[in-house]
C-alpha positions in Angstrom: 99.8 77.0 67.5 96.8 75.1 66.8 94.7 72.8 69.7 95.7 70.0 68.3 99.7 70.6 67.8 99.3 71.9 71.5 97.8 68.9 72.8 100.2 66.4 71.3 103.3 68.6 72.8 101.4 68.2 76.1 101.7 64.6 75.5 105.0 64.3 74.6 106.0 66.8 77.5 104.1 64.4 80.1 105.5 61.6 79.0 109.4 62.7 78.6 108.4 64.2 82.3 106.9 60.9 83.3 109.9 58.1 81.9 112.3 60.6 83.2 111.0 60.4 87.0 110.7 56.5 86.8 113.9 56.2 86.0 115.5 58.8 88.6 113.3 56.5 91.1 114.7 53.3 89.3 117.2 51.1 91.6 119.5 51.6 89.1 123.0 52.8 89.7 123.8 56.7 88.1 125.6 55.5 85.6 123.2 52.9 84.5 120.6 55.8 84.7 122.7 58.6 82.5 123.1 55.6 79.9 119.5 54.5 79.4 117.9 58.2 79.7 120.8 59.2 76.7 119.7 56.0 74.9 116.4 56.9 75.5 116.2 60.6 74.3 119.0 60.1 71.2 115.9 57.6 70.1 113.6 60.5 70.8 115.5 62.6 68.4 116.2 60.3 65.5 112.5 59.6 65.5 112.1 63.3 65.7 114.4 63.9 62.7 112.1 61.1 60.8 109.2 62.6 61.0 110.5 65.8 60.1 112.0 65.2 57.3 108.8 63.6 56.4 107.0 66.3 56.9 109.1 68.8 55.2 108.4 66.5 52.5 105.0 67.3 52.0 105.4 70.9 52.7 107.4 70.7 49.3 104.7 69.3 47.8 102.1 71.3 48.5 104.2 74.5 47.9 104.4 73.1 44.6 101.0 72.2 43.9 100.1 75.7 44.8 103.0 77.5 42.8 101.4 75.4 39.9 97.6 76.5 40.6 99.2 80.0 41.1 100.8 79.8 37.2 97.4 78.2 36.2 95.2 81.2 37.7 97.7 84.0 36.0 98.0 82.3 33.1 
């Protein structure tokens, strides 16, 4: 992995760690609690599936571009 994709998994690892101990010392009832942390993390996931998509995206571009300057070279 490179320092950078390492750092922002720290992040997102500290924070998931952090919202999920504020709400387990929340005055909120269990239930309460079970239904914002699902909310919560099924908004985690779409945005995850987002960006993603997003980025697989590009990955199809660039594979492109370089099947292209591959074809260009042997040509």
């Amino acid at each position: 992995m490179k320092k950078e994709t390492k750092i922002i998994v720290g992040v997102l690892a500290g924070a998931a760690l952090g919202a999920t101990i504020a709400l387990a010392l929340s005055s909120d009832s269990g239930n309460d609690l079970k239904g914002k942390v699902s909310d919560w993390l099924a908004d985690i996931l779409d945005t995850s599936k987002g960006k993603l998509a997003g980025l697989a995206d590009k990955a199809s571009g660039v594979a492109d571009k370089v099947k292209d300057k591959i074809a260009e070279i042997n040509a």
